[in-house]
C-alpha positions in Angstrom: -6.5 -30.6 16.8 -8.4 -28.8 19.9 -8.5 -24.8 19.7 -5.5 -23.8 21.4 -7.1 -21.7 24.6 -3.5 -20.6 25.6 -2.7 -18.9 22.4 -6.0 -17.5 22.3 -5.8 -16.1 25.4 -2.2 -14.4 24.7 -3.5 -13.3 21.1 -6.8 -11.5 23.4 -3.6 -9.6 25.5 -2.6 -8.6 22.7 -5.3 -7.1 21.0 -6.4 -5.5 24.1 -2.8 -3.8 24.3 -2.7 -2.9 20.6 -6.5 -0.9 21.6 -5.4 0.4 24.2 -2.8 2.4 23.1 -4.8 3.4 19.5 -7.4 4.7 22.5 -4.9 6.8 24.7 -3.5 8.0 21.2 -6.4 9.2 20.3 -6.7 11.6 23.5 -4.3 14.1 21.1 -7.5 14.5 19.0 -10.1 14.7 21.7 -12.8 17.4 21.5 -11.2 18.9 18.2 -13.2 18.1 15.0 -10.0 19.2 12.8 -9.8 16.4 10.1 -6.8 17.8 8.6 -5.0 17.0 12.3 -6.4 13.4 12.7 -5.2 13.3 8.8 -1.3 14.5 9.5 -1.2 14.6 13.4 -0.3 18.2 13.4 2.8 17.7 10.8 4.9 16.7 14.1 6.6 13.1 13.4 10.4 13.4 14.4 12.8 10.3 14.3 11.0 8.3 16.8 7.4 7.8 16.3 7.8 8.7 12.1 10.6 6.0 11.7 8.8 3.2 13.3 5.3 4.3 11.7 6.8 4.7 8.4 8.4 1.5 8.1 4.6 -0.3 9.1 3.6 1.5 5.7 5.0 -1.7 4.5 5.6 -4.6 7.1 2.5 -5.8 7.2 1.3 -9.6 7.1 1.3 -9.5 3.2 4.9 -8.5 3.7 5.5 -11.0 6.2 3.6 -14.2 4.7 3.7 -13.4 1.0 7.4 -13.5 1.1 7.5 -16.4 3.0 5.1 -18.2 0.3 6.6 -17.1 -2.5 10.1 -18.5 -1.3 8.3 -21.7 -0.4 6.8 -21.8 -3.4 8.4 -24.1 -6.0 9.3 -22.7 -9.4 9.2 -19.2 -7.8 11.6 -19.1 -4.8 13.8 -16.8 -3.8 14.3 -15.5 -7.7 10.9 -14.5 -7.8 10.6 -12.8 -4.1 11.2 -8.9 -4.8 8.9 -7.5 -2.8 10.5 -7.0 -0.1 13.9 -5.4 -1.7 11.8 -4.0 -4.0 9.2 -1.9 -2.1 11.7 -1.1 0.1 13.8 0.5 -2.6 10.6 2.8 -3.4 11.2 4.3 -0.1 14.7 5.5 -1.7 12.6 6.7 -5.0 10.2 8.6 -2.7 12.8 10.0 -0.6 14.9 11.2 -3.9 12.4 12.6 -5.7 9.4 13.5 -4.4 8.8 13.4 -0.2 11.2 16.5 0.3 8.3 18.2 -3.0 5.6 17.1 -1.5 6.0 17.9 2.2 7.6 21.3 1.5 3.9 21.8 -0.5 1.9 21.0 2.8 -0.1 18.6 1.1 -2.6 16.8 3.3 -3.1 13.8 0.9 -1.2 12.5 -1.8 -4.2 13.5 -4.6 -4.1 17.1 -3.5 -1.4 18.2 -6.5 -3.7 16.5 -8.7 -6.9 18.3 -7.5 -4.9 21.6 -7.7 -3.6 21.1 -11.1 -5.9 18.6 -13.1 -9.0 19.9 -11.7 -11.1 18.0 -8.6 -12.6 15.4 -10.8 -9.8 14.4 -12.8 -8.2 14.2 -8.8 -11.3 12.1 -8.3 -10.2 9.5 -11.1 -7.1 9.1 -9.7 -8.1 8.8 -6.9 -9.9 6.0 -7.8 -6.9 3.7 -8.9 -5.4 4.5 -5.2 -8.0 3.1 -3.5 -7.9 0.4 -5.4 -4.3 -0.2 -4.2 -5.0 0.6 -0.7 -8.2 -2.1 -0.6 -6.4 -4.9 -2.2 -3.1 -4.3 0.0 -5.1 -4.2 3.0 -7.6 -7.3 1.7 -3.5 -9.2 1.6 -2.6 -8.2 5.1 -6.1 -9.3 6.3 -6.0 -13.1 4.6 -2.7 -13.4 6.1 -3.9 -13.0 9.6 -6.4 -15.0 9.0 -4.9 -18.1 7.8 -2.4 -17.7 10.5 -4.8 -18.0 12.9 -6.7 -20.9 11.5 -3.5 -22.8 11.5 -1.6 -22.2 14.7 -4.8 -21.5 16.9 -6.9 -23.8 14.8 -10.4 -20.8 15.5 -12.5 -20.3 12.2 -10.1 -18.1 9.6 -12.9 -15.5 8.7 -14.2 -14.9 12.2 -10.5 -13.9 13.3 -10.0 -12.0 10.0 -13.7 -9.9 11.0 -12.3 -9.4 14.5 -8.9 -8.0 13.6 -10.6 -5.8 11.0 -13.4 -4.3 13.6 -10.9 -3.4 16.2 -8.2 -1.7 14.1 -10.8 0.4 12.7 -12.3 1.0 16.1 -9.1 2.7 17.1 -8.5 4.2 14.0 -12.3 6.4 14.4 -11.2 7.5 17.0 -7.6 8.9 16.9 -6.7 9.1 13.3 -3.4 8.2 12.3 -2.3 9.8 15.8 -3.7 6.3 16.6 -2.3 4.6 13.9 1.3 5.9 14.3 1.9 5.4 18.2 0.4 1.4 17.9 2.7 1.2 14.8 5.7 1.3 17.8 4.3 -1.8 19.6 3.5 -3.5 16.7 6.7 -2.9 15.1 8.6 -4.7 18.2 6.0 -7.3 18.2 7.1 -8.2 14.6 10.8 -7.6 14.8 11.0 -9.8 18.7 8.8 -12.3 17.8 9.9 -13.3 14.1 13.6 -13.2 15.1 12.8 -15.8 18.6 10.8 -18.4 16.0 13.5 -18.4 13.7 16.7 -20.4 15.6 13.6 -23.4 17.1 12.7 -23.1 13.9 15.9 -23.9 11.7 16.8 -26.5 14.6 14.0 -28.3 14.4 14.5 -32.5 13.6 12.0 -32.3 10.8 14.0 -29.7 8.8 17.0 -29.9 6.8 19.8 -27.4 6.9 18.7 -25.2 4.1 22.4 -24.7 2.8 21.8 -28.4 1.8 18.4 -27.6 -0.1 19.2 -24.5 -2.2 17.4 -26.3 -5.2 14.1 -26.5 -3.7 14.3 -22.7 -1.7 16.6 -20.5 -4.6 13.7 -20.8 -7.6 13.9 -21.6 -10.7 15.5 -18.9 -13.8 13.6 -19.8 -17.1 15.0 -17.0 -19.5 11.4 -17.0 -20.9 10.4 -15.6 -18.0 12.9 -12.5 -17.9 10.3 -9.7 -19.0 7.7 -10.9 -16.9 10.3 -10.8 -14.6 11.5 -7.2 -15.0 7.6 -6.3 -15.1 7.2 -7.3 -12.0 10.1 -5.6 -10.7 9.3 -2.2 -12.0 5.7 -2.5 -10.7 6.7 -3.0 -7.4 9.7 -0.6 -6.8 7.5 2.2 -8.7 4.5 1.1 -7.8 5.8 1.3 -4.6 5.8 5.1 -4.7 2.6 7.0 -5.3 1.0 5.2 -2.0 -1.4 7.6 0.6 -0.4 5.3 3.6 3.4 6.5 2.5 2.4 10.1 2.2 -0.1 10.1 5.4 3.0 9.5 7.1 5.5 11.5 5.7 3.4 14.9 5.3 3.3 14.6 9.0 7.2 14.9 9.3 8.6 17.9 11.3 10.3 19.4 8.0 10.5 18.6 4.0 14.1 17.1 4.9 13.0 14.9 7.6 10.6 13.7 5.4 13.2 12.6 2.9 15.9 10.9 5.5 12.9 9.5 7.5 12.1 7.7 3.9 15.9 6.4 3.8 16.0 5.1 6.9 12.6 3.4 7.1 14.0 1.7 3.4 17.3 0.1 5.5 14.1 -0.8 8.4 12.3 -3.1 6.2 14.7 -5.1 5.0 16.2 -6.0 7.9 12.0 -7.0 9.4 11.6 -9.0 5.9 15.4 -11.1 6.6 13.1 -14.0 9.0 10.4 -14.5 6.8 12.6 -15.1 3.8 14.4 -17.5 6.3 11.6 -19.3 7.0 10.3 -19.4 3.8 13.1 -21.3 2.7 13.2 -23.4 5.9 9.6 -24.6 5.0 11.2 -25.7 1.8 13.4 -27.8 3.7 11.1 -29.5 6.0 9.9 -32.8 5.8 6.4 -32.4 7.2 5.5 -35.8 7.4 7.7 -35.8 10.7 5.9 -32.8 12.2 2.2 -33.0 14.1 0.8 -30.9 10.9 -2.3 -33.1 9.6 -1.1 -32.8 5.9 -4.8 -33.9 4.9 -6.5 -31.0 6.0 -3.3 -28.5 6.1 -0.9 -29.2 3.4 1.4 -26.0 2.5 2.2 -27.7 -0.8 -1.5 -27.0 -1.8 -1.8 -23.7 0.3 1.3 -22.1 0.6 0.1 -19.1 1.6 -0.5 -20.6 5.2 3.8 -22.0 5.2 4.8 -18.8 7.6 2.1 -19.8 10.2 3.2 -23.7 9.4 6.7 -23.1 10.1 5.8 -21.2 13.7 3.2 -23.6 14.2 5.0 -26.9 13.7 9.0 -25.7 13.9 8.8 -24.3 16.9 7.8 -24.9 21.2 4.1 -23.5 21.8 5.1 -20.2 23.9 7.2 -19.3 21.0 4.6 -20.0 18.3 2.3 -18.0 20.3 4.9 -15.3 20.3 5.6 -15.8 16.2 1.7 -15.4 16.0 1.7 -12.0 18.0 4.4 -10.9 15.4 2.5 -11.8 12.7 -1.1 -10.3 14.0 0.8 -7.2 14.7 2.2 -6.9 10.9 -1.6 -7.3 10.0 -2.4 -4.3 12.7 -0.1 -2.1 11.3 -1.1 -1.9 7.9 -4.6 -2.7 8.1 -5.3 0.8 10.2 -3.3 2.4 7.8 -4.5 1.7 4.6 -8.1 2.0 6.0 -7.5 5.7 7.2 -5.1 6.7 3.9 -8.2 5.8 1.7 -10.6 7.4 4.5 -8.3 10.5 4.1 -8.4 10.4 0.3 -12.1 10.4 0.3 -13.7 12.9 2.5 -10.7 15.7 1.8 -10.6 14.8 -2.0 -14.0 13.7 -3.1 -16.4 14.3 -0.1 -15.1 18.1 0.5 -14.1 19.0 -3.0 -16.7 17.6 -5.0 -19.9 16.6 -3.2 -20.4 18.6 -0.6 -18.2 21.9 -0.4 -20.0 23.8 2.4 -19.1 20.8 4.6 -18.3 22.0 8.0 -15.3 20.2 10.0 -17.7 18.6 12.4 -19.4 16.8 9.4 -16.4 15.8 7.9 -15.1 14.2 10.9 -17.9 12.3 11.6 -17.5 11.2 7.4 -14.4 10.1 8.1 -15.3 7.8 11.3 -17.9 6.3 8.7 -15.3 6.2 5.9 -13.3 4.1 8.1 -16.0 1.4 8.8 -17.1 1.4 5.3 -13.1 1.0 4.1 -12.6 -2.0 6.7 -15.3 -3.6 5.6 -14.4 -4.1 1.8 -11.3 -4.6 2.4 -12.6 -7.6 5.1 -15.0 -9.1 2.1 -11.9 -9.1 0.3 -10.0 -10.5 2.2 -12.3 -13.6 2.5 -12.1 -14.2 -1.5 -8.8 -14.5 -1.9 -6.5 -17.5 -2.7 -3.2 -16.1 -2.6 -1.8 -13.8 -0.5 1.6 -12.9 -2.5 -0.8 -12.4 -5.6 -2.4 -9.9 -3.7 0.5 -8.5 -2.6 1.9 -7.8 -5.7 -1.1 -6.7 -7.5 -2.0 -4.1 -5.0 0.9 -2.0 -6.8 0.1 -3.2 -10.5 -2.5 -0.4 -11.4 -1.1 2.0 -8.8 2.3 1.5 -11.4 0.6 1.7 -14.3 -2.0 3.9 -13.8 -0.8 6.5 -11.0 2.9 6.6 -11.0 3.0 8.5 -14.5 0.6 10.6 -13.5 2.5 11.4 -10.3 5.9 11.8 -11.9 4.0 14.5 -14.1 2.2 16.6 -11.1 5.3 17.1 -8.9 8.0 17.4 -12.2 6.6 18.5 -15.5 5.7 21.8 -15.5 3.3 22.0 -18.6 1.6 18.7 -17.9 -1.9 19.8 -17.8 -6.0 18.1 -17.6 -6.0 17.5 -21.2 -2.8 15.1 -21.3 -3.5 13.4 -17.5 -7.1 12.3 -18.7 -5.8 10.7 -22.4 -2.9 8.9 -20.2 -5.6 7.5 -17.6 -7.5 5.9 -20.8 -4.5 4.5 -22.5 -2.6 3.4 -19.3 -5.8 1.3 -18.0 -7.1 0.2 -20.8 -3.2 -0.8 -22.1 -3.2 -2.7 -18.9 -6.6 -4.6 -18.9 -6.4 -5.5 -22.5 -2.8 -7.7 -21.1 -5.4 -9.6 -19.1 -5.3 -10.7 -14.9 -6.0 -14.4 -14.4 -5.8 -13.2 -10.2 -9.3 -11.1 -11.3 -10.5 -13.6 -14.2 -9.5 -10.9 -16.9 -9.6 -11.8 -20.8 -6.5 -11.6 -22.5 -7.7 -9.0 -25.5 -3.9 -8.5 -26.5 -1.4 -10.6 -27.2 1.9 -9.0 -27.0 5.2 -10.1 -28.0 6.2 -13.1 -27.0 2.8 -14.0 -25.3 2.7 -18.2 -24.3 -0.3 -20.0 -24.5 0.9 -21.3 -20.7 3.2 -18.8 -19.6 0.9 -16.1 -20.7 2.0 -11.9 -21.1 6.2 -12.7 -21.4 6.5 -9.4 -22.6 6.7 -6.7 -19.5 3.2 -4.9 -20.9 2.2 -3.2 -17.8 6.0 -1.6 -17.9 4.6 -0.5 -21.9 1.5 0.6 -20.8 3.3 2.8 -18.2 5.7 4.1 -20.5 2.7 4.9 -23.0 0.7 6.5 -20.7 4.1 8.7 -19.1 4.4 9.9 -22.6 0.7 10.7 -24.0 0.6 12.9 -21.0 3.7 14.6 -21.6 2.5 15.0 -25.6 -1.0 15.8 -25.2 -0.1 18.1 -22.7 2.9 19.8 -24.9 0.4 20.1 -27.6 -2.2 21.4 -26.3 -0.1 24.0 -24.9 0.8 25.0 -27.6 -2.6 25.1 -29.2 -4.6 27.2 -27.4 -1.6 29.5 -26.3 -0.5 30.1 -29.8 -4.4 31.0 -31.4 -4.4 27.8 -33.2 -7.3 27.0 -31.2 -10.0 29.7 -29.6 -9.7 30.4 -25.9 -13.7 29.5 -26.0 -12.6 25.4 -26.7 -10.6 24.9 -24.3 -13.3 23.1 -21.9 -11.3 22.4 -19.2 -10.0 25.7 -17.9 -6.3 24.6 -17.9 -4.3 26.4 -20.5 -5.6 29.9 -21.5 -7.4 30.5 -18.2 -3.9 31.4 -16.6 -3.2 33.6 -13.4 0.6 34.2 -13.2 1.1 32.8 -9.3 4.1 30.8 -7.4 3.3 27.0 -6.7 3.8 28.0 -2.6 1.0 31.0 -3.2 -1.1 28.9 -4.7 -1.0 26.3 -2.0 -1.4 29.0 0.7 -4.3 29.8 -1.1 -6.1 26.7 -1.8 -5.5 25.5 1.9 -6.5 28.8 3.5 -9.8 26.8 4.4 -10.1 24.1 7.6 -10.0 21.5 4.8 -7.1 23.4 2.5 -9.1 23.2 -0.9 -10.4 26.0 -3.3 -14.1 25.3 -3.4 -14.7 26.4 -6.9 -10.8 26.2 -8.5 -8.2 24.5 -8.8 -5.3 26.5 -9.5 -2.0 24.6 -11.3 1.5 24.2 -10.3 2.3 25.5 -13.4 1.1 29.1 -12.9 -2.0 28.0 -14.7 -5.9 28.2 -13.0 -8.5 26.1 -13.6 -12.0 25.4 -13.1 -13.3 21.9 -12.3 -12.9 19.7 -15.3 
């Protein structure tokens, strides 16, 4: 089949619109060289702009497509397709117990309680395992655009996938997430217009059966075996779901601490509703007999790449101005999220690693200009990436397993556990991760070095271990940080051993002092302390 020259045209419309706006967004930041404001657009998101941008934390094309495959998908179905529900359900976490904490703190990034309490590098490890999150979620958004463009406007996948990368980024540079939020509004229509028009041609169409009458190929299939890996992948995705910078850009840049937290609700009731077509047409893939359709099942079968069934279904279901239309929806979930994950790891670097580590004496020009460069450097990781990959949904979900495993302990500790300290967050960052790689990854080629309960020579890890490791590393923290407490405050231990600064070194000060403090400076970070939430200073560890 010929390139189709009408849909590239309408998909070039597009992409000028979407820069456009990122460019007269980014007139808000023009001739100031405040990062913190291109960071958290002057903490001024009300119901409008911070309810559409905060629901395109998550409606993105891994979102969008991975749901779709993994409903297509036989033996998984609609069983195994949690993302969606479950991510969505992390907004309620976030907005129950820790948004309202977190904006009422004026935090600029999500790794600034760690940084104040742990001690900049131990900030800087974490940080770390969010990036990693933030690249692999973006590299899924990225591999869905581009095998929906290799299908429906038959142009080379990773030319389009370099293209979409280069001009989100472009924008990006130069309006921060001022940028970012006000082209989240078009996108978001985009999706939610165009998804919802493909779907009736779609579920008409001659080729497909009614999918009431095909519930055993669509609904997946339960193996009781299966339950634990089942649950793990739950967990890892609802909590998983919380500790993410591209969540906390947006909501530290609410008006209040209480917007924050219903802005979080809302946005949770958003994305379900945006994820109710592509389970749809996941399932009406299932019940299509392609054979009758134009797709050339040589070259582009969805039973041997069913990461490309979304763009199938648009493609092949449906008349050509709607399948362009259903391919603007889908480029704009890929828009959405790409420019923000790209700027929330941006963010995390230069305030977090560049400023409070490397170079201190930074002035705000400089670190601007670090962060434009951050941006390009992000995108194009996250591009390579996105070239490698064979699954999107794998992607998708694993974007959240070390953030869950690694991070979300660590964050319940910072904003609840008063005596959590240096000591117990760096034993719980061993144990976690290396609980967690031992399990094995087959997605990153990763030796199984423990067998857990239960493990199947084909099924592999049955038991939920990531949910263990999680738990392990939630509780060494909590322990190790108890003990050591208690060590050094009680004289079991001289003052002199304790090399981190973080128990005996104490300076009796409110968390909200502390903060006004540490963010007295343009880039709101203590250059040479880190003082702890609780009540506790400390040097750099």
């Amino acid at each position: 089949m010929a390139i189709q020259w009408g849909g590239v045209a309408a998909l070039v419309v597009f992409y000028l619109l979407i820069f456009a706006v990122g460019i007269w967004a980014s007139r808000k930041i023009k001739g100031s060289a405040n990062t913190e404001r291109a960071m958290v657009a002057d903490r001024d998101f009300g119901w409008g702009v911070g309810l559409f941008t905060l629901i395109a934390t998550w409606v993105g094309g891994g979102y969008i497509n991975g749901t779709a495959e993994v409903v297509f998908t036989p033996g998984w179905g609609l069983v195994w397709a949690q993302a969606p529900w479950g991510y969505s359900l992390s907004f309620v976490i976030n907005g129950l117990f820790f948004a309202k904490q977190m904006r009422s703190a004026n935090y600029v990034t999500m790794i600034d309680p760690f940084q104040i309490k742990y001690g900049n590098r131990m900030g800087g490890l974490l940080f770390l395992a969010a990036l990693t999150g933030e690249l692999l979620w973006c590299a899924a958004i990225l591999a869905a655009l581009g095998s929906t463009i290799s299908v429906i406007l038959e142009l080379d996948q990773n030319l389009s996938v370099i293209i979409s990368a280069c001009i989100a980024a472009a924008y990006t540079i130069f309006g921060g997430l001022f940028s970012v939020a006000y082209t989240d509004i078009i996108q978001l229509i985009c999706i939610f217009v165009g998804l919802w028009i493909c779907l009736p041609f779609a579920m008409t169409n001659a080729a497909v059966t009614p999918i009431k009458d095909t519930t055993d190929r669509w609904v997946g299939e339960w193996d009781v075996r299966t339950t634990g890996q089942w649950v793990d992948s739950f967990l890892l995705i609802l909590l998983g779901g919380v500790p993410w910078q591209a969540y906390y850009q947006r909501a530290l840049s609410a008006k209040s601490a209480d917007h924050a937290r219903y802005l979080s609700f809302a946005a949770s009731i958003g994305c379900i509703i945006i994820s109710i077509p592509a389970y749809i047409m996941g399932a009406v893939g299932a019940s299509t007999d392609w054979n009758m359709t134009a797709i050339n099942l040589n070259k582009t079968d969805p039973y041997k790449t069913p990461e490309i069934v979304l763009p199938a279904v648009v493609q092949f279901l449906t008349p050509p101005v709607v399948a362009f239309l259903g391919l603007g929806a889908i480029s704009a979930a890929v828009m959405s999220s790409t420019d923000s994950s790209v700027l929330a790891s941006s963010s995390m670097f230069v305030r977090n690693i560049y400023k409070n580590i490397l170079r201190t004496s930074a002035s705000e020009l400089e670190l601007l200009w670090i962060l434009r460069l951050t941006v390009l450097i992000v995108a194009t990781l996250a591009t390579v990436l996105a070239l490698t990959v064979e699954s999107i949904y794998i992607l998708f979900v694993l974007c959240s397993d070390f953030v869950y495993v690694v991070l979300f302990p660590q964050f319940v500790c910072v904003v609840h556990i008063e005596k959590s300290n240096t000591y117990g967050s760096f034993v719980a960052f061993i144990l976690g991760l290396f609980l967690r790689l031992a399990g094995g990854e087959p997605a990153l080629n990763l030796p199984v070095l423990i067998r857990y309960p239960y493990y199947d020579e084909e099924l592999g890890q049955l038991f939920p271990f990531r949910t263990l490791a999680a738990i392990v590393s939630f509780v060494s923290l909590v322990v190790i940080s108890c003990i050591t407490d208690v060590v050094f405050k009680r004289g079991f231990l001289h003052e002199k051993y304790d090399i981190f600064k973080c128990v005996v070194d104490t300076e009796v000060k409110s968390t909200k002092e502390v903060f006004a403090k540490s963010t007295s400076g343009p880039m709101g970070m203590t250059e040479d302390k880190c003082v702890g939430i609780d009540n506790v200073a400390m040097t750099d560890f």
